[in-house]
N, C-alpha and C positions, 0 to 999 in steps of 0.2 A: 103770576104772569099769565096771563091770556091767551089765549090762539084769539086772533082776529081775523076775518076770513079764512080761507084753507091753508095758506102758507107763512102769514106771518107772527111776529111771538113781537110783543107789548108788554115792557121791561117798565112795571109801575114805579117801579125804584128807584130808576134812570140811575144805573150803574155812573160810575165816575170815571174817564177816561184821563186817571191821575196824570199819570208820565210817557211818553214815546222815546224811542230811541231810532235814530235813524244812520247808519253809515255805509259809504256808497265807495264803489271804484273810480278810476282814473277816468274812463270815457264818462260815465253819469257826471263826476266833477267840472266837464267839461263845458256841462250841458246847461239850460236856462233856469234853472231849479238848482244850483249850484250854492247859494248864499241859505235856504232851508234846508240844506242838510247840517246833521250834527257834527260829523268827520268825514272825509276823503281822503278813502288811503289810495297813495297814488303807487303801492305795490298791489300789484292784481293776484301778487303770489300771496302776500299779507305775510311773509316771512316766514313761509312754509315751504316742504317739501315736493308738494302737489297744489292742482286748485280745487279738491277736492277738502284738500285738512283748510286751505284758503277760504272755504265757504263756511266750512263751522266757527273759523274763527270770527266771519263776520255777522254769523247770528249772534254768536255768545257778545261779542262787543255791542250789537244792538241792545242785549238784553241788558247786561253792564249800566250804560247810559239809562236806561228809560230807566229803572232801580235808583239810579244816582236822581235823575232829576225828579220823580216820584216820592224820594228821601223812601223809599221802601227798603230792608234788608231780605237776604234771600232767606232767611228764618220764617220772615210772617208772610213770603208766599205760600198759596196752597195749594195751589195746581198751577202746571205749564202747558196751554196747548200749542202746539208745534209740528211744521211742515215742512216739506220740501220737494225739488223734482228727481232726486238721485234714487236708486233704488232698493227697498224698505227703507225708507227717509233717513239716511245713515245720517245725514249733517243734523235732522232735527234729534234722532236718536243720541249720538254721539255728546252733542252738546249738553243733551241734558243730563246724558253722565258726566260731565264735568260739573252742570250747576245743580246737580246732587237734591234738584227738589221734586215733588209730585206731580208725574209725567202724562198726556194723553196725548197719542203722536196722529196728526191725521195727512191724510193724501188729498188735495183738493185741488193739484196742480196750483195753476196761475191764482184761484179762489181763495187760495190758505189762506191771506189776509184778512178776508172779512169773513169764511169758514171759522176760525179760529176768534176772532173778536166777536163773533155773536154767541159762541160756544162761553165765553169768558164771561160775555155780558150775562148768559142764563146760568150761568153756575153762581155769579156773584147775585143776580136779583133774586133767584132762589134760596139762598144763605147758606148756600155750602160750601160758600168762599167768602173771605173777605177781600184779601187781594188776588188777582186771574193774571196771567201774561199768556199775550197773544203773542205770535212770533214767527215768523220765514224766513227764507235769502236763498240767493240764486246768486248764480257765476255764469256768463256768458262762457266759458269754455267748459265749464263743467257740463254745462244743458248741449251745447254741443257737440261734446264727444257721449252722453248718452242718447241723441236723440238723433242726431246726424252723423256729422263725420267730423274727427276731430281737428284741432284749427289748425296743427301741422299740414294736415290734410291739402289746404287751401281750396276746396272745394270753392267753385260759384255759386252765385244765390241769386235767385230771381228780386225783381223791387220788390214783391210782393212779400217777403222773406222780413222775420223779425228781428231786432236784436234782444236778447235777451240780458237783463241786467243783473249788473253784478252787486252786490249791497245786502244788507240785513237791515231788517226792521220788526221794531217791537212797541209793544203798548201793555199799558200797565192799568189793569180795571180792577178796579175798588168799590166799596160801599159807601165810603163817605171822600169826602176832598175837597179841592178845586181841580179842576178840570169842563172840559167840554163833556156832555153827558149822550150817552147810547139810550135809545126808548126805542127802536125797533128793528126787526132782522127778520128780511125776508129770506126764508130757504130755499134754492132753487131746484128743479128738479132736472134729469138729464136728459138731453136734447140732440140729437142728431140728425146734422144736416147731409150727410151720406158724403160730406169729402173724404176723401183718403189721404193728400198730398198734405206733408208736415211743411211746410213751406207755406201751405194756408193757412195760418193761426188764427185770424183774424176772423175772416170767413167763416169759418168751422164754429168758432165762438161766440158769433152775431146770435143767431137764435136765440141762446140761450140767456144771451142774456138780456134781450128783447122780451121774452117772455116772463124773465123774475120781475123785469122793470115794469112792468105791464100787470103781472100780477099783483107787484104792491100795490098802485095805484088802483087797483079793482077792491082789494082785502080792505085799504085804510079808508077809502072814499075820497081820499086828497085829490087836490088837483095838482099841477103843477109848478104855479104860483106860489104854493105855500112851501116852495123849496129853491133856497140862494143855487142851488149848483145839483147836476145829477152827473157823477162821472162814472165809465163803463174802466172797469180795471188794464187789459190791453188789447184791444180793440187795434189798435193802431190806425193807419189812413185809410185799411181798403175797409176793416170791418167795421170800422166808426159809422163811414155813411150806410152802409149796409143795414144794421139795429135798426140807425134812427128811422132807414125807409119802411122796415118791417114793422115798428112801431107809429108811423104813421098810418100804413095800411090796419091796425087797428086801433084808429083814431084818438093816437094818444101821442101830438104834435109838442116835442121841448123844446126845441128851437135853440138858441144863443147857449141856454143854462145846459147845455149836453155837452160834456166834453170826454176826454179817454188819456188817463195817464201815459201810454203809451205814446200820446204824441206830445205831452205837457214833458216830459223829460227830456228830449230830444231837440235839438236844432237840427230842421230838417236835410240841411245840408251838412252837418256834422257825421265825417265817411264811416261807411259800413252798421249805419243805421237802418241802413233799408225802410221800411215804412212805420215804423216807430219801435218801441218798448217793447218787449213781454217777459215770464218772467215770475215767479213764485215773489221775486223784492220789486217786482214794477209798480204795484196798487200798493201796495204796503210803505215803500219809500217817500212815495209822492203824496199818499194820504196823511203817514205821518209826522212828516215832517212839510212837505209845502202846502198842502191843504189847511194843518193845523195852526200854523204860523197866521196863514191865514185869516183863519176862525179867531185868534186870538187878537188879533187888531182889527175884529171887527167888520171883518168883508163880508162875510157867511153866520147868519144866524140859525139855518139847519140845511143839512147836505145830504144826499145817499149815494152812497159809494157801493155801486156795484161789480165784485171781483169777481173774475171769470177765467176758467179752467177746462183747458184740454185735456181729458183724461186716457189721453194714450199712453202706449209705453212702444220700447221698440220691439218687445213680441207680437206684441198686437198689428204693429205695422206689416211687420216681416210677413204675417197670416194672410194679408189684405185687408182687416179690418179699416172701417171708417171709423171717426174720431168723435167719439161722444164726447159731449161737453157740458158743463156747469157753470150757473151763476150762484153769487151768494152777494144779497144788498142790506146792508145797515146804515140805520139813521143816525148822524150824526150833530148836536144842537150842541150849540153856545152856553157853558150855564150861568150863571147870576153872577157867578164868583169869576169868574174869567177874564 
């Protein structure tokens, strides 16, 4: 495997993005993206006590699925990497004591998705894996009672205010198969735009991920063209156009092919959305299940999914700190077998 330019890794191997699993709550079901998911539970409790044991339960059922449709058992995994927004990722932790396989937990906020899927991808093109699972999930009231105020609460929220989605999502990388195949992962590096208001997610998150986008395209020498779709993980409405102006100002114009899960989940009018997505399951849901659908009837011959993470916490807030942020983008192609 390569470094190409400074940031990005070139997976000679093109891992195999065997299997996905995707399953989403009661509002996501609601949403335009509604027919590419694999399940919609339309208990947001998922028949738990909390929506905290609710959020592990829908990583493990993500992971469940993608295993089932991958035909993998959990014996011939080799490693699991796994995230979340709770704190020390108790839902990624927690789960994986339950699915009992070899664990590497990481924090990438909203990133985990493609943090974790490029992590899968270089352990598998390296051969210290055969099979990798990438994995997240988030719960709109879970992120809300750690990062705000909790939904008893009723707190108001500016438009600019995201919703965070509730859903687990997983993917299942391999060395051989059919599937759609992984050849590159840009790392991003951390980027702060000096917001402090948690309410700006978007905002906050623009730079950073203007700058991974910007770096691929400098590391591989690609242009544009040579990619069906480029989507920013939850950008939502305000930080969508914010990237793409930041990315014009260095002159690297996407136009039409630029889009942001965080608004592809959402019906804009569908209440207390506020300005779209966000979300440890927003990039990971949409990726995997409505992008991939996608890809397999042939819309998308290669894609780069760039996932993007605010790395605050509610100490950091409490401090005053501003909100440092993360991108993380992998290339996603079509392969022969598909």
């Amino acid at each position: 495997m390569p470094l190409i330019g400074k940031q990005t890794w070139q997976f000679d191997s093109k891992p195999v993005l065997q299997g996905t699993g995707v399953i989403v709550g009661p509002r996501e079901g609601k949403g335009p993206l509604a027919m590419d998911f694999d399940e919609i539970n339309e208990d947001a409790y998922f028949g738990q006590e909390s929506w905290e044991k609710a959020e592990r339960r829908f990583l493990e059922e993500a992971v469940q699925i993608a295993m089932r449709k991958a035909n993998v058992t959990r014996e011939q995994i080799d490693v699991m990497f796994a995230g979340d927004l709770l704190n020390q990722i108790i839902t990624a932790n927690f789960s994986a004591r339950t699915l009992a396989v070899p664990f590497l937990g990481l924090f990438g906020a909203c990133s985990t998705s493609m943090e974790g899927l490029a992590l899968a991808a270089l352990t598998v093109d390296s051969g210290f894996a055969t099979h990798a699972i990438a994995a997240t999930a988030s719960h709109n009231s879970t992120a809300e009672r750690q990062f705000r105020y909790p939904t008893e609460y009723g707190g108001q929220k500016p438009p600019s205010a995201q919703c965070t989605v509730t859903g687990g999502a997983a993917a299942i990388v391999s060395k051989s198969g059919l599937g759609p195949r992984i050849t590159h992962a840009t790392i991003g590096k951390v980027v702060d735009f000096g917001i402090k208001n948690p309410f700006e997610m978007g905002p906050a998150m623009a730079p950073a991920a203007a700058d991974t986008i910007w770096r691929h395209f400098q590391d591989t020498g690609r242009t544009v063209d040579e990619y069906d779709l480029i989507v920013t993980g939850d950008l939502a409405r305000v930080g969508h156009p914010l990237a793409a102006e930041l990315l014009e100002e260095q002159g690297l114009y996407l136009g039409d092919k630029f889009k942001d899960c965080g608004i592809l989940i959402f019906d804009p009018d569908q209440p207390e959305v506020f300005s779209g997505g966000s979300g440890c399951a927003c990039c990971g849901v949409v990726t995997f299940g409505h992008l991939m659908r996608r890809m397999q009837q042939g819309e998308f011959g290669r894609i780069l999914v760039c996932a993007t993470g605010a790395l605050l916490s509610p100490l950091s807030s409490q401090q005053g700190e501003s909100i440092p942020c993360v991108a993380h983008a992998v290339v996603i192609e079509r392969g022969s077998e598909t």
